[in-house]
C-alpha positions in Angstrom: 235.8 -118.8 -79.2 235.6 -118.1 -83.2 237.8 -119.8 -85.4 239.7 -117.5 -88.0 238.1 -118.8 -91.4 240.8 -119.3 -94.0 240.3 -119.8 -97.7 240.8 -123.6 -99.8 243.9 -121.5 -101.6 245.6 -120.1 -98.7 244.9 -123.3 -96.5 246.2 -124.9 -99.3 249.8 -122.9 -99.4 249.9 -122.9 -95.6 250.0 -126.3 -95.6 252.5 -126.8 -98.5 254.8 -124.6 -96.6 254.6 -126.7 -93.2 253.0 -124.0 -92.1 249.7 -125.8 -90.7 248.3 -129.5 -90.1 244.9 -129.8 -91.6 242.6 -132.3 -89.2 239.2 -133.7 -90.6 236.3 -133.4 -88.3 234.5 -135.8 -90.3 233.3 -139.0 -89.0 235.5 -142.4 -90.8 232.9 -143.8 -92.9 232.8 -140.2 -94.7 236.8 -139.4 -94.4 236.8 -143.3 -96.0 235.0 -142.0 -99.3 236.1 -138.6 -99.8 239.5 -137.2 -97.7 241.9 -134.5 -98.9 245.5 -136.1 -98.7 247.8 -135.4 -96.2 244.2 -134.6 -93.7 244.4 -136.1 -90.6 241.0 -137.9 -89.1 240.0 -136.6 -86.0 236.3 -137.7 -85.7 234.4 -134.7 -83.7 232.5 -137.8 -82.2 236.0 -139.0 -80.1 237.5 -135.6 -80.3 240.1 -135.0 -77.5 242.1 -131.3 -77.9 245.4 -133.3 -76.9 245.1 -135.7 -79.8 245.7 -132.8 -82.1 249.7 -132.3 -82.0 251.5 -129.6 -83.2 255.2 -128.9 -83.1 256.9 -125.2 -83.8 257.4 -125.8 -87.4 253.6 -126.1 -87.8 252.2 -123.9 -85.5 248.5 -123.4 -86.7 245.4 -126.2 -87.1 243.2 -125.8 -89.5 240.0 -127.9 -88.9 237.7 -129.1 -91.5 234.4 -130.8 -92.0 232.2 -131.5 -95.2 230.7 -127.9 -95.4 231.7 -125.9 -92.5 229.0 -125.7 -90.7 230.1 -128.6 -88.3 233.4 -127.2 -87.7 231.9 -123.9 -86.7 229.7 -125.5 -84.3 232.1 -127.2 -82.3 234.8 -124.2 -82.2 234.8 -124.1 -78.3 235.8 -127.6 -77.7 238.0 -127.5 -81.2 239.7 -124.1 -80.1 240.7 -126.1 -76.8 243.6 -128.0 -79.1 246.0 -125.2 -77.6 247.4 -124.7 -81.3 248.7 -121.0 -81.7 246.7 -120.2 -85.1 243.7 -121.9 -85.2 241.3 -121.7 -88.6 238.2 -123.6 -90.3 238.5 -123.7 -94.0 235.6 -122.0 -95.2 233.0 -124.5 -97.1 234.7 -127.1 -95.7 235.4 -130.1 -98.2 232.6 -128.7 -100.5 234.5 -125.1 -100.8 237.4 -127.5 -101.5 237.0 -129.7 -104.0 235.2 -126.5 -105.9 238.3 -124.6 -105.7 239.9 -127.5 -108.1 241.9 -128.8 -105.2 242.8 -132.5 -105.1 240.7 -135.1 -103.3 241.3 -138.5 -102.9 237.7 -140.4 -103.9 237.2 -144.2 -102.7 233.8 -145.0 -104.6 233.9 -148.3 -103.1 233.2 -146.9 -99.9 229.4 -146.2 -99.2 228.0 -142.6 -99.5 227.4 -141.4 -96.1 224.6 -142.4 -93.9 223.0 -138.8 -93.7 222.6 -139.1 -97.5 221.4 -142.8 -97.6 218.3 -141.9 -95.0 217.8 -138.9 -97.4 217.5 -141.2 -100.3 215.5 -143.7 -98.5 213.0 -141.5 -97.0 212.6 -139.8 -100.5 212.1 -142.9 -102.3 209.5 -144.2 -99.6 207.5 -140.6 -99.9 207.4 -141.1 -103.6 206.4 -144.7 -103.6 204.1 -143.6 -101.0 202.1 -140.9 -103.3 202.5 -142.9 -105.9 200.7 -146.1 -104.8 198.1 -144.1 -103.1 197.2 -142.3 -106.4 197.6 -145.6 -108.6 196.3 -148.2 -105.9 194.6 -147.0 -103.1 194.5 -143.7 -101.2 195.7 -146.1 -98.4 199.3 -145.8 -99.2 199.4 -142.4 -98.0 199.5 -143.7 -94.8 203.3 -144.9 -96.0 204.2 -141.3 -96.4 202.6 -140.1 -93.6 205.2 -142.7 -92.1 208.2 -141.7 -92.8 207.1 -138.0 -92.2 206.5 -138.6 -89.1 209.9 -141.0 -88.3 211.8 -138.0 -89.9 209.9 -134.9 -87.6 210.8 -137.4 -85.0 214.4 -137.6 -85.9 214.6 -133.8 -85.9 213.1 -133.4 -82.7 214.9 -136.4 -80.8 218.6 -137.0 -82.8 217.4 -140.4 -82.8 216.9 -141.4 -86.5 215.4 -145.2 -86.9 216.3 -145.5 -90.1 219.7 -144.6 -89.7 219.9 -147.6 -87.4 218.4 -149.7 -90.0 220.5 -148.1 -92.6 223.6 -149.5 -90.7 222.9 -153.0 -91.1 222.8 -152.8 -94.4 225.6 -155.3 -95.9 227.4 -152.0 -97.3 227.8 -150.3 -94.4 229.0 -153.3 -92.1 232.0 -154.2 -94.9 232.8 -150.8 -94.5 233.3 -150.8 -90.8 234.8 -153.9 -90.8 
């Protein structure tokens, strides 16, 4: 099934009127950092259609997720909520915040673990060339590395350094 793709704007009045409920996709360590109020957290990881009530004076769901992309994905298992209307907000959180809607921002909470294995794979690939070219040609085996780990990641959906990235001392206060 396609979700019906609705705006920031008229999501936005829809739900000011009572006319929607808005549900986040998103899994909690990134609803924990950035949420829109009043979004309820229904992880696509535990997602059950029942979970997601409605009542007659808010008859459509409106799923989101940090760009859209994941909430388009899943639209056979999210159009199973048995809501009446159901919508993804186009651009997801991204398409939100852009639109000079209202966020709520925790920057106590760590960015999200997608983003930290981006900015530790960078870094090691840069420390990688870098050593090779000031040290020894060695070091590229470093870079070669994490390539690899990262292809591998693709391929399988098993991402070692996201595990490692998880028992970092930021992450387990967070889930704690």
């Amino acid at each position: 099934m396609v979700l019906k793709k609705i705006t920031p704007t008229e999501a936005r009045t829809k739900l000011e009127r009572g006319e929607a409920i808005l549900v986040d996709i998103r899994e909690p360590a990134e609803h924990a950092r950035e949420n829109i109020p009043g979004a309820r957290l229904v992880p696509m990881s535990r997602f059950e259609a029942p979970a997601i009530a409605t009542n007659e004076n808010s008859p459509a769901v409106i799923f989101h997720c940090q760009s859209g992309n994941r909430t388009q994905a899943n639209a056979a298992r999210l159009s199973a909520c048995g809501a009446q209307d159901i919508y993804f907000l186009e651009g997801g959180l991204g398409a939100w915040k852009a639109a000079g809607l209202p966020t709520r921002l925790d920057r106590n909470q760590p960015i999200e673990l997608q983003r930290q294995v981006q900015i530790a794979a960078g870094s090691l690939i840069l420390l990688g060339l870098v050593l090779a070219f000031l040290v020894s040609p060695w070091f590229i085996g470093l870079t070669a590395f994490v390539g690899c780990g990262l292809t591998f990641a693709g391929i399988s959906g098993w991402c070692g350094m996201a595990k490692v990235m998880t028992l970092m001392p930021w992450n387990r206060a967070a889930a704690a």
